[in-house]
C-alpha positions as CSV (number, residue, x, y, z in Angstrom):
1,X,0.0,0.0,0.0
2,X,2.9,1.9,1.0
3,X,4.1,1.5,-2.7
4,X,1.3,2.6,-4.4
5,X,1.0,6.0,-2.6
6,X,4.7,7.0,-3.0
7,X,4.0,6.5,-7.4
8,X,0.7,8.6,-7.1
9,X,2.9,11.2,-5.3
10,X,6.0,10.8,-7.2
11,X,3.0,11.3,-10.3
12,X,1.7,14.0,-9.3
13,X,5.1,15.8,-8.3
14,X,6.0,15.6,-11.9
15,X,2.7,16.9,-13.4
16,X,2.9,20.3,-10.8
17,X,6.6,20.7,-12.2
18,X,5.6,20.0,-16.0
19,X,3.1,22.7,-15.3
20,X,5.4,24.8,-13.6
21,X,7.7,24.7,-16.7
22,X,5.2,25.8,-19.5
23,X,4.1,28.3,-17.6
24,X,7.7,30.3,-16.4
25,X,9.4,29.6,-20.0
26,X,5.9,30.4,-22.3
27,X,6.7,29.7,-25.7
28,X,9.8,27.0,-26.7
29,X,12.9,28.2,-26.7
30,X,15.4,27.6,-30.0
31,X,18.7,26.1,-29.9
32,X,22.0,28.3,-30.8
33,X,24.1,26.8,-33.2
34,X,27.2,27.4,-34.0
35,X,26.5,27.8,-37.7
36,X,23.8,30.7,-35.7
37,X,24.4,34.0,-33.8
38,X,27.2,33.0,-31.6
39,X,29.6,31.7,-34.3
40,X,28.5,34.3,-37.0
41,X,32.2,34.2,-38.9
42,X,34.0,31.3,-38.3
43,X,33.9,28.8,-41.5
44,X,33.5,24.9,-40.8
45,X,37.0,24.5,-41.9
46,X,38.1,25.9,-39.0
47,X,38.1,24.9,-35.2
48,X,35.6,26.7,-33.2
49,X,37.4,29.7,-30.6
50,X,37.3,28.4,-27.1
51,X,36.0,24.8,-27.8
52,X,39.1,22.2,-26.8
53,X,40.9,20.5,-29.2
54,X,40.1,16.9,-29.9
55,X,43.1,14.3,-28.9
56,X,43.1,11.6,-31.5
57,X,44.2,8.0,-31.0
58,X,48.1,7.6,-32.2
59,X,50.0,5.2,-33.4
60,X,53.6,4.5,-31.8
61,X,55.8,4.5,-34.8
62,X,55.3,2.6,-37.8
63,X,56.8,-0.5,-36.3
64,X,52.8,-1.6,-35.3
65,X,52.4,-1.9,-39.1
66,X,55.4,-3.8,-40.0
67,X,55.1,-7.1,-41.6
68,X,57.3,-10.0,-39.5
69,X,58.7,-12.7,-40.8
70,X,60.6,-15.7,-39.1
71,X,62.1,-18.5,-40.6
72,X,62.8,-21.6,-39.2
73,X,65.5,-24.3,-39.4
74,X,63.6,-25.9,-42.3
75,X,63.9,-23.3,-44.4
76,X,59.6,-22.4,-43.9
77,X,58.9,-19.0,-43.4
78,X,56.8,-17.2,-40.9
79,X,55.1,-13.7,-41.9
80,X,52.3,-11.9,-39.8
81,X,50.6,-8.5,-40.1
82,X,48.7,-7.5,-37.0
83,X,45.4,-5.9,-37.4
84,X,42.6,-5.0,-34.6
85,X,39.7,-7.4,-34.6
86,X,38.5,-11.0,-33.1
87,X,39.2,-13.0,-36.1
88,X,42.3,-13.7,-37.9
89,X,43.3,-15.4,-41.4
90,X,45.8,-18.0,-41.2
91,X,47.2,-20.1,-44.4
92,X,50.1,-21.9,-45.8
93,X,51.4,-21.1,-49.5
94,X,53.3,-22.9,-51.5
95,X,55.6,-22.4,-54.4
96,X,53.6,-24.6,-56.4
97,X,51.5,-24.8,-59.5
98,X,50.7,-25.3,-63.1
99,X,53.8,-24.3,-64.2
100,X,56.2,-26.8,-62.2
101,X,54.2,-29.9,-63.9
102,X,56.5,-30.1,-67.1
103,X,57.7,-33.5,-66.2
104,X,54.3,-34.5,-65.1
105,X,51.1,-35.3,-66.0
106,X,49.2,-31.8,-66.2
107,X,46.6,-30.9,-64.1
108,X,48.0,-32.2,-60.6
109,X,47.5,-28.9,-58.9
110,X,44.2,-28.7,-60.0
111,X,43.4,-32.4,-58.6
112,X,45.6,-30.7,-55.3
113,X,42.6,-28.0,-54.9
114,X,39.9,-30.1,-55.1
115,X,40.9,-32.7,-52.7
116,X,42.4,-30.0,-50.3
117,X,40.7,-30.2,-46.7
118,X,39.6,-33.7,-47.1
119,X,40.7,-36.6,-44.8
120,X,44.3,-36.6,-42.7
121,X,45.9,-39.0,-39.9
122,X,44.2,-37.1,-37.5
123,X,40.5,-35.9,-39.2
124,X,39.3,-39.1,-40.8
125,X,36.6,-36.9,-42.8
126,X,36.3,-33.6,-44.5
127,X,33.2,-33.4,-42.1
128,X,35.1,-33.8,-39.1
129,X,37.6,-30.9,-40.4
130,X,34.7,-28.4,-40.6
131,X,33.0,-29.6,-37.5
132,X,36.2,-28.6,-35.6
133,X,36.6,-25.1,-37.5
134,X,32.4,-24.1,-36.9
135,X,34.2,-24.2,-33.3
136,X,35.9,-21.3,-33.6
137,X,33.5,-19.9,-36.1
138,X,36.3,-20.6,-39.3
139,X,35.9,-21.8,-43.0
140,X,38.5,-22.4,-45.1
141,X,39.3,-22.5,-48.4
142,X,42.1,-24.1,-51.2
143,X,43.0,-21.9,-55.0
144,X,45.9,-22.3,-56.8
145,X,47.3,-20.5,-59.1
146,X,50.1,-21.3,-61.8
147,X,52.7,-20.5,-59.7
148,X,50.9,-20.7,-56.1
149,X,49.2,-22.7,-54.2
150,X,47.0,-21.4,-51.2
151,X,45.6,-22.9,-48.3
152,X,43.5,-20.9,-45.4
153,X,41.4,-20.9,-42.9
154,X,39.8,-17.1,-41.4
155,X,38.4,-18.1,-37.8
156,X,38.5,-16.8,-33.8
157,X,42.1,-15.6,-32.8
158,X,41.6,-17.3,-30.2
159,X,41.7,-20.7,-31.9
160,X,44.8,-20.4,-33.3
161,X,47.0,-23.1,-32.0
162,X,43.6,-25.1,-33.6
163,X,44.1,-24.0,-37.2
164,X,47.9,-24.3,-37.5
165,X,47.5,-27.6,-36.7
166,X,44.6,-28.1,-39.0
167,X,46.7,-26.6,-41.7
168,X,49.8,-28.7,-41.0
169,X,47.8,-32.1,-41.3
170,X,45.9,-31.0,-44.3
171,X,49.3,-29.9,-46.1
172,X,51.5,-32.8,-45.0
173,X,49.1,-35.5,-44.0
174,X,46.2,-36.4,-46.1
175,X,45.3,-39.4,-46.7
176,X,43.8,-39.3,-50.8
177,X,42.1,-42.5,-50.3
178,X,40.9,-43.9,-53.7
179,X,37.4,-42.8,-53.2
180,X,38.4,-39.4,-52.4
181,X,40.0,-38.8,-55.7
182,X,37.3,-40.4,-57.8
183,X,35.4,-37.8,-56.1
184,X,38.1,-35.1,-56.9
185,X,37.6,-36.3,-61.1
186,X,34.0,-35.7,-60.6
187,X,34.7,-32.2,-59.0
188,X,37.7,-31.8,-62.2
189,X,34.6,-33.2,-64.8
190,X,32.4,-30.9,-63.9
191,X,34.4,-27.7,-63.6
192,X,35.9,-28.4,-67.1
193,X,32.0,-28.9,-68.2
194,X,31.2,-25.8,-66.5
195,X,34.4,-23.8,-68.0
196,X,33.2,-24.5,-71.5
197,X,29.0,-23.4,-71.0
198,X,29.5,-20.4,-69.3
199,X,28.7,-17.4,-70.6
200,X,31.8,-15.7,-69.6
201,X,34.1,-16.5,-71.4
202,X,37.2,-14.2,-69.6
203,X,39.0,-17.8,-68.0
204,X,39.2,-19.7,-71.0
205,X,40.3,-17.1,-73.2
206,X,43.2,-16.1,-70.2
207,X,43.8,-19.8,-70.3
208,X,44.4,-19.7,-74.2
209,X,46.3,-16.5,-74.4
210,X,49.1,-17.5,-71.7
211,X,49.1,-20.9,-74.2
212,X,49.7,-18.5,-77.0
213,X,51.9,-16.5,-75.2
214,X,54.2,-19.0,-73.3
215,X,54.0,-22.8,-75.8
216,X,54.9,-25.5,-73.8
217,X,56.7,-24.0,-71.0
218,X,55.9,-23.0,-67.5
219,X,53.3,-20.2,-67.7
220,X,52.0,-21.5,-70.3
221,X,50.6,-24.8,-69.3
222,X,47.3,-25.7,-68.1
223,X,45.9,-24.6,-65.0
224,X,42.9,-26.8,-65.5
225,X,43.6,-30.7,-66.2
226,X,43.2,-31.8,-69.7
227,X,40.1,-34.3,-70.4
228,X,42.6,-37.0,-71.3
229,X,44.4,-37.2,-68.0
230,X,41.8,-37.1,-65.5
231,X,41.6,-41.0,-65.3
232,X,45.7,-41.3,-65.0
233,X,46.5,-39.1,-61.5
234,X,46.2,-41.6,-58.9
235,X,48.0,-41.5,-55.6
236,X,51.6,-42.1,-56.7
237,X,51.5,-39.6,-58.9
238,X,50.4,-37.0,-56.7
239,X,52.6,-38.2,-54.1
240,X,55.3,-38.1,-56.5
241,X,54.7,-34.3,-57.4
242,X,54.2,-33.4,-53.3
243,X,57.4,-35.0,-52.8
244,X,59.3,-32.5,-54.7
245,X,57.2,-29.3,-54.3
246,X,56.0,-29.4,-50.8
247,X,58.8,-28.5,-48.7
248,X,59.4,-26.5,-45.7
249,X,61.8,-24.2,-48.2
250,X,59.1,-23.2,-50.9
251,X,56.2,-22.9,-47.9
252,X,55.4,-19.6,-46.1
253,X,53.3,-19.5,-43.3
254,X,51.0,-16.3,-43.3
255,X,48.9,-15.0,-40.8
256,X,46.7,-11.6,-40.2
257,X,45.3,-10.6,-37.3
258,X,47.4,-12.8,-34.9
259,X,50.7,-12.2,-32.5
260,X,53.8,-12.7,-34.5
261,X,55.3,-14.8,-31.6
262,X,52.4,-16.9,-31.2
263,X,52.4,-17.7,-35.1
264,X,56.1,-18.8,-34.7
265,X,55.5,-20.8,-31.8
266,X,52.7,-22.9,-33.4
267,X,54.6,-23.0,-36.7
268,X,57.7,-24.9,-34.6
269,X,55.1,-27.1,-32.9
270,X,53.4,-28.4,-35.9
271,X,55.2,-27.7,-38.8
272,X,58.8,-28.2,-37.9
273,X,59.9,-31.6,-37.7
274,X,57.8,-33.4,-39.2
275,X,57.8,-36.5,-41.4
276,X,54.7,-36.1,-44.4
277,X,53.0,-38.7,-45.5
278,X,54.9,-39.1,-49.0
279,X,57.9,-39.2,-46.8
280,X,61.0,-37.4,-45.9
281,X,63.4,-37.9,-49.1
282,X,65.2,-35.0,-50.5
283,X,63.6,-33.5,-53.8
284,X,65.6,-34.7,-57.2
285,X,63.5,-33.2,-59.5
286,X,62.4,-29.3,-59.3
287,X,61.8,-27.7,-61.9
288,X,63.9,-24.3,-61.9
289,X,62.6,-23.5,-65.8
290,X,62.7,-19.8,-66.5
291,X,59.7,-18.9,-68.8
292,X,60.3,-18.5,-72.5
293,X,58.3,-16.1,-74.2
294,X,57.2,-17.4,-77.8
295,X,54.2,-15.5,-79.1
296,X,51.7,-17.6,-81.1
297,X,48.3,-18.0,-81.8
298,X,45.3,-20.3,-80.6
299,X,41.6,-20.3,-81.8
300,X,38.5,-22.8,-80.5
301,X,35.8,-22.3,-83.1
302,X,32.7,-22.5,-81.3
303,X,29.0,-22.1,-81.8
304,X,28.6,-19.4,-79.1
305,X,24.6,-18.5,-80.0
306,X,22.8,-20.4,-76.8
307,X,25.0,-19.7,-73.7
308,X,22.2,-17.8,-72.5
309,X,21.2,-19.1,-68.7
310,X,17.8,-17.5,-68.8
311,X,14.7,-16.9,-70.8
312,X,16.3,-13.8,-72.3
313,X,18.9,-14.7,-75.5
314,X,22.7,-13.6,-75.0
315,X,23.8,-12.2,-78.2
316,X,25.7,-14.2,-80.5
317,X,30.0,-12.7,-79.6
318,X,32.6,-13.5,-80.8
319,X,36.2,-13.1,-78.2
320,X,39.6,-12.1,-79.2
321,X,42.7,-11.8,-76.5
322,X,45.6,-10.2,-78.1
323,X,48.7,-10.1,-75.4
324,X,52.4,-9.1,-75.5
325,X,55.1,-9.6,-73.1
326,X,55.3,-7.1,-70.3
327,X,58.1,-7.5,-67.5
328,X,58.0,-10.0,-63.5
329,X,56.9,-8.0,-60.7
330,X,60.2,-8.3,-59.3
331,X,61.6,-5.5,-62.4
332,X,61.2,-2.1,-61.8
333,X,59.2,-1.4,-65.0
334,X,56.6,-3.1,-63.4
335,X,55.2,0.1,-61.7
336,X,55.2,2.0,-65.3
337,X,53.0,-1.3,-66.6
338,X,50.6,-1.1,-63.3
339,X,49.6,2.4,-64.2
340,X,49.8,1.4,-68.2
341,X,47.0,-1.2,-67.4
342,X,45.2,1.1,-65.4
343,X,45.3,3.7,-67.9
344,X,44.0,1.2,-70.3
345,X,41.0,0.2,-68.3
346,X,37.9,-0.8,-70.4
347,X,35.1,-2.7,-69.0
348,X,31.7,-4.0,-70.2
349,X,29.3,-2.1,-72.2
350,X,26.4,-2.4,-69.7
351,X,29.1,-1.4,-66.6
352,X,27.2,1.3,-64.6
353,X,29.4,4.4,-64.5
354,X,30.0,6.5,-61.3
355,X,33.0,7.9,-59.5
356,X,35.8,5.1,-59.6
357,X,34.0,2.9,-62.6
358,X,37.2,3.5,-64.8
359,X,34.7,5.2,-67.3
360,X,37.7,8.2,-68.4
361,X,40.0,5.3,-69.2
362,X,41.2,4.9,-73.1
363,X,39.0,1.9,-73.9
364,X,35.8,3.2,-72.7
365,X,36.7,6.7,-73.8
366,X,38.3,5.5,-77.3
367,X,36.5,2.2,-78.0
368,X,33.2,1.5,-76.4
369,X,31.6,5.1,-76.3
370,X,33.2,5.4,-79.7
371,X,31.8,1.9,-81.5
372,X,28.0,0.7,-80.0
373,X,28.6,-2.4,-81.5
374,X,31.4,-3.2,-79.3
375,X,30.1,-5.3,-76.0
376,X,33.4,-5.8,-74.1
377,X,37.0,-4.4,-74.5
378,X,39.5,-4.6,-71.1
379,X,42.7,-4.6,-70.1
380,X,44.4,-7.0,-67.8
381,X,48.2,-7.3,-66.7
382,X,49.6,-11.0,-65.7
383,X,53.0,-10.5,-64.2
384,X,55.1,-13.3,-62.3
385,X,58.5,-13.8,-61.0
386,X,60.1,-14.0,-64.2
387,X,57.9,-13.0,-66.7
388,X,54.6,-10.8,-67.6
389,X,51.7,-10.3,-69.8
390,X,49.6,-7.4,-70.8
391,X,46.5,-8.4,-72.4
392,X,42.9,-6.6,-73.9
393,X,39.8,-8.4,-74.4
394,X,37.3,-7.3,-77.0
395,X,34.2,-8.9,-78.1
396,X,31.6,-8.3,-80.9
397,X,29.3,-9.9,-83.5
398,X,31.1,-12.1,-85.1
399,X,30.3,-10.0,-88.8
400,X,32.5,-7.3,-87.4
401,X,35.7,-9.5,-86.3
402,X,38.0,-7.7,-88.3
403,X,37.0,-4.5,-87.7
404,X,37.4,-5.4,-84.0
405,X,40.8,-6.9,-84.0
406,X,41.7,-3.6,-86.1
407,X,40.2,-1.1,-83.4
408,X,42.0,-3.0,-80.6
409,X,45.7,-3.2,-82.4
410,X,45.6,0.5,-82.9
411,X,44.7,0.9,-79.0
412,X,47.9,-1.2,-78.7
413,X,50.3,1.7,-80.8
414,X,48.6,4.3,-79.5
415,X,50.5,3.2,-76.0
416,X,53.7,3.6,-77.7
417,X,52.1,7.1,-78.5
418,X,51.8,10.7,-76.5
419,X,50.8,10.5,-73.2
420,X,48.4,12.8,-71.5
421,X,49.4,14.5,-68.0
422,X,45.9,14.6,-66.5
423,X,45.2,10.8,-67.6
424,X,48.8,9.6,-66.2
425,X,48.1,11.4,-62.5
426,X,44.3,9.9,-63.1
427,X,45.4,6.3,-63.4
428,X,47.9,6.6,-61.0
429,X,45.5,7.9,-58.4
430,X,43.1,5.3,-59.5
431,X,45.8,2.7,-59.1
432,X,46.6,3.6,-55.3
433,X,42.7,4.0,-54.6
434,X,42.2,0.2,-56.0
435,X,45.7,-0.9,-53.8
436,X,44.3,0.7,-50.3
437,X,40.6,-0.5,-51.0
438,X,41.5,-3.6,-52.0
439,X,44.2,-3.8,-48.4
440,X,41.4,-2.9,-46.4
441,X,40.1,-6.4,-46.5
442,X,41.8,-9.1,-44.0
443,X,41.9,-12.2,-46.6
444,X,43.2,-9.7,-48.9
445,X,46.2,-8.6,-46.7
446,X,46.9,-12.2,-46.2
447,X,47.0,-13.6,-49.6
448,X,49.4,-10.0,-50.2
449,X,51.3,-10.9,-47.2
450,X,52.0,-14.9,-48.2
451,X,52.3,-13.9,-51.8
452,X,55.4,-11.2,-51.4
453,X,57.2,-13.1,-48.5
454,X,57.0,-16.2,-51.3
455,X,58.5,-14.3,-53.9
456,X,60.9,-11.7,-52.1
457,X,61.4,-12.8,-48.3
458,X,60.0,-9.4,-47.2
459,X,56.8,-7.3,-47.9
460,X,56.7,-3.9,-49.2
461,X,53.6,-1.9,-47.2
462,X,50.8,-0.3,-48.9
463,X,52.8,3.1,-48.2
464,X,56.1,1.9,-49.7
465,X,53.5,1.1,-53.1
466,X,51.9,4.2,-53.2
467,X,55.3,5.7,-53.1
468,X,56.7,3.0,-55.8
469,X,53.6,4.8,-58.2
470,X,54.3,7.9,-57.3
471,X,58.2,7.7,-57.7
472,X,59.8,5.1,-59.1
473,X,63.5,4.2,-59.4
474,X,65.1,5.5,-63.0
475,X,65.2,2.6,-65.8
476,X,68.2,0.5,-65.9
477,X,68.8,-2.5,-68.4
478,X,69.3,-5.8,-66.9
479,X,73.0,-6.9,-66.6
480,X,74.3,-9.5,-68.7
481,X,76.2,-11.3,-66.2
482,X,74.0,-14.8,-65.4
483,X,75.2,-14.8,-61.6
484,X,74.1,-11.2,-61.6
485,X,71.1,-12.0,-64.1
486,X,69.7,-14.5,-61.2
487,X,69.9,-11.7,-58.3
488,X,68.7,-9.0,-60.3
489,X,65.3,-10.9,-60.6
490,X,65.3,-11.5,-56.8
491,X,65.7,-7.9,-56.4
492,X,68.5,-8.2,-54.5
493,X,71.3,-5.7,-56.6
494,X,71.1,-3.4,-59.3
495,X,71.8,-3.8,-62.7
496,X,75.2,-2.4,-61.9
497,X,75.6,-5.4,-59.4
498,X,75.3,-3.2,-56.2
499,X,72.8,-3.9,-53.8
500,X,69.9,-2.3,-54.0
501,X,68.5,0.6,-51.9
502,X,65.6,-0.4,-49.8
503,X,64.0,3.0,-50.7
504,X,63.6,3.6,-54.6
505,X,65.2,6.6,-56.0
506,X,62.9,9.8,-55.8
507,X,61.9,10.5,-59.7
508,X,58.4,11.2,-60.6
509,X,56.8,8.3,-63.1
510,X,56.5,10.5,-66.4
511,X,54.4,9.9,-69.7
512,X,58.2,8.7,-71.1
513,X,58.3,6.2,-68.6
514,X,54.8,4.8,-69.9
515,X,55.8,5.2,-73.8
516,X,59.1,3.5,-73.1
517,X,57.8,0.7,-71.7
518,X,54.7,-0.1,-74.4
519,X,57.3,0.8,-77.1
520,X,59.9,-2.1,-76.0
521,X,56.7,-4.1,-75.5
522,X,55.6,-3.4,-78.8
523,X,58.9,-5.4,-80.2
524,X,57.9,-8.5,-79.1
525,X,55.5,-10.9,-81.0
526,X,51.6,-11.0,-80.1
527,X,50.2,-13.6,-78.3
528,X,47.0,-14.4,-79.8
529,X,43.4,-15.8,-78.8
530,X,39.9,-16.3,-80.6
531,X,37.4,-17.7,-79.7
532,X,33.8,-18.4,-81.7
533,X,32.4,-18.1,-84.8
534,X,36.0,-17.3,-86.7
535,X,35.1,-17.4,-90.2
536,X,36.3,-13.6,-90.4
537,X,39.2,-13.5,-88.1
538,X,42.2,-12.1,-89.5
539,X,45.5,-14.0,-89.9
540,X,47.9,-13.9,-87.2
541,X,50.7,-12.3,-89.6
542,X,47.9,-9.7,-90.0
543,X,48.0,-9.1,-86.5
544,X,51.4,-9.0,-86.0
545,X,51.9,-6.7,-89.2
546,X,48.9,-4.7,-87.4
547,X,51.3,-4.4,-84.4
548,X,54.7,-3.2,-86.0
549,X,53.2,-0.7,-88.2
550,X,52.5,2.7,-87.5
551,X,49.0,3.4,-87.1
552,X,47.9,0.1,-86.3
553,X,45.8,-0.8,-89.3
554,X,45.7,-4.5,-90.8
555,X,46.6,-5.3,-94.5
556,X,44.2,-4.6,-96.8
557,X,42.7,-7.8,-98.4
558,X,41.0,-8.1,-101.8
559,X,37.8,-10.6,-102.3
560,X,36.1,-11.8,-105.1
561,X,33.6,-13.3,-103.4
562,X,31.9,-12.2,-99.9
């Protein structure tokens, strides 16, 4: 009862003093502003006079962004980047791929992919594996690549002595039962199946232009197994390839979002000392094959009129990839080619435009708002350890092949041509943008992480890029000297044969820099792919004729008949 009457009052309190309240102040009062009366002259650009300034959270240095890397007495190599958050992304990568199956059957590492994560001595089921990750909230994932091969997991930091032990038993101890890999040809079967009915037609064609580009040799051979040798890679052979290739010396264990000591201490606990499951023997045969450009031409006539997935018909296209040979990522012309590709740009011609779209670049700008009939034309750069590629995509009806392949080999001279100021800066900007958006993401950061510590032992930081585009080091031939050949590629010297400076060499990347570059690449023989109705595709000494003349124009062709 008490209770009751002590509300009613505490009620009735507040209803005297609402009352009280409308009538001392009368009407409402209005809020000053600082934009109002009391702040009549000071701009929004500038702080407001007697208001404290804000203290910002700092950063100790730079070391707090600094990429670690161990190695071990194995030879395998430890890298973290620490990041804020409660999840981290932990893998292995491997200096393993496509390219390294010369003296085997081809299409091992794509077999590798699909049967990654499956049973080990310790998980005897792929379900048990991702019962024990949902634990800590992880998935996981396999890709390779020509020249890499990448397994991680992204899961709770807290599990981390969890997934490096996961990883190690997935990389050095699976079982590949028999029924396993008759699954893994089903998963091969059906990708292949899927590769040749899909409407996009951007992986074959890559897949065809590094065939062109690089015949027979490294690069250049088949990411995806051939048809003919899905039934022949059983266990030995894989066994026989892991044996050679997966190592301690060509692994790098990468993590993001994790202590570096930590990292190390579960890399020595899991992954140092340990026999795998193909054994312990010493490799006998690596291939160390650097990759020989060549230049060449390959075609797959297809009928390409019902790849439509829905009720709607897909036009009827036909796909050209011409290429040449740019320069590794490990050259210092590779920055000048970054910001050439970007320049490039190109898209779709149903990409939505906006800020960022790449719409000002030279092949929406000079081809697709130029030519309605043109449905695709972009620009994509390939670049490895020892080699590169520069490529453009086009696609039409397949009536106006020629004049296609025409448009797109005079976009190839004009490179070698003048170079405008404001589009340079543009693409250069655009570049950085793409780098820091792109690092922003924590899978991202690892793959960047695992994939420079692979190649270089160290990691450059998305500062020391942005400075690599915006100054570069001046252009230097490489040296003829084999011994200082090899550690000119590693990026260990100069082409004098002096070591080189961590920092580059302050000098602004200029349109010469640009034209130099796409003229030398401009020397070289075209890599050629087509792919579709081909009936009025030009010759390949066309194209290359196309390519060393002046203005880009094919040889004129006389017809009797049409």
């Amino acid at each position: 009862m008490a209770a009751v009457v002590l509300a009613a009052t505490r009620l009735l309190r507040g209803s005297r003093s609402w009352g009280r309240s409308r009538l001392r102040f009368g009407a409402p009062v209005h809020r000053q502003f600082s934009s109002g009366g009391a702040y009549p002259n000071v701009p929004l650009s500038a702080p407001l006079p007697g208001v404290p300034r804000p203290i910002f959270a700092t950063v100790d240095g730079q070391e707090k962004f600094e990429t670690r890397v161990t190695t071990l007495d194995n030879g395998l190599r430890v890298a973290s980047q620490n990041k804020f958050g409660q999840f981290c992304t932990v893998g292995i990568l491997i200096n393993s791929g496509s390219r390294y199956e010369a003296k085997y059957l081809g299409g091992i590492a794509h077999f590798l992919e699909k049967l990654a994560f499956s049973s080990t001595d310790r998980f005897d089921s792929r379900d048990r594996i991702l019962l024990t990750l949902e634990k800590h909230g992880g998935i996981c994932d396999c890709q390779t690549s020509r020249d890499t091969t990448m397994y991680a997991v992204s899961a709770d930091s807290k599990g981390l002595d969890t997934v490096v032990g996961l990883l190690a038993d997935v990389v050095l101890h699976p079982r590949l039962t028999e029924e396993e890999i008759e699954m893994a040809r089903m998963a091969v079967r059906f990708e292949l199946e899927d590769l040749s009915m899909r409407p996009d037609p951007e992986p074959l064609l890559t897949e065809m232009v590094h065939e062109a580009a690089y015949k027979e040799n490294t690069v250049g051979l088949r990411r995806f197994c051939p048809t003919e040798n899905i039934t022949k890679i059983d266990r030995e052979v894989l066994h026989s390839y892991l044996r050679n290739y997966y190592t301690p010396d060509r692994m790098v264990l990468a993590g993001v979002g994790i202590e570096h000591d930590n990292l190390v201490e579960c890399a020595r606990k899991y992954l140092l000392g340990t026999r795998p499951a193909w054994g312990s023997e010493a490799p006998v045969d690596v291939d160390r094959s650097v990759a020989q450009y060549t230049g060449g031409f390959v075609k797959l006539e297809r009928d390409m009129s019902n790849v439509s997935l829905g009720p709607a018909p897909f036009p009827e296209l036909t796909h050209i990839m011409i290429g040449l040979e740019s320069c590794s990522f490990l050259e210092a012309d590779f920055i000048p080619f970054a910001v050439l590709n970007m320049m490039m740009g190109g898209g779709g011609s149903f990409s939505a435009g906006g800020p960022g779209k790449g719409m000002f670049t030279r092949l929406y700008l000079n081809v697709l708002n130029r030519h309605h009939w043109m449905y695709n034309a972009t620009a994509y750069h390939h670049s490895y350890e020892d080699t590169g590629l520069l490529c453009i995509h086009a696609s039409a009806d397949p009536r106006q092949v020629r004049e296609m392949v025409e448009i797109i080999t005079k976009e190839f001279i004009l490179m070698g041509g003048t170079v405008d100021v404001v589009e340079l800066e543009r693409a250069k900007t655009q570049l950085m943008s793409m780098l820091m958006m792109n690092l922003e993401s924590r899978p991202v950061i690892f793959e960047d992480v695992g994939r420079q510590v692979l190649a270089t032992h160290s990691r450059k930081l998305p500062h020391e890029l942005c400075a690599l585009i915006l100054h570069t080091r001046p252009h230097l031939d490489p040296p003829e000297s084999p011994v200082r050949l090899a550690a000119w590629r590693q990026g260990t010297v100069c082409a004098s044969g002096h070591p080189r400076p961590l920092f580059p060499v302050p000098g602004s990347v200029k349109p010469e820099d640009v034209k130099r570059v796409a003229s030398k690449m401009l020397r070289g023989k075209p890599a050629v792919a087509a792919l579709g109705d081909l009936r009025d595709l030009p010759a390949y000494e066309h194209v290359q004729a196309a390519l060393s003349s002046r203005d880009g124009r094919l040889p004129r062709t006389l017809r009797l008949f049409r």
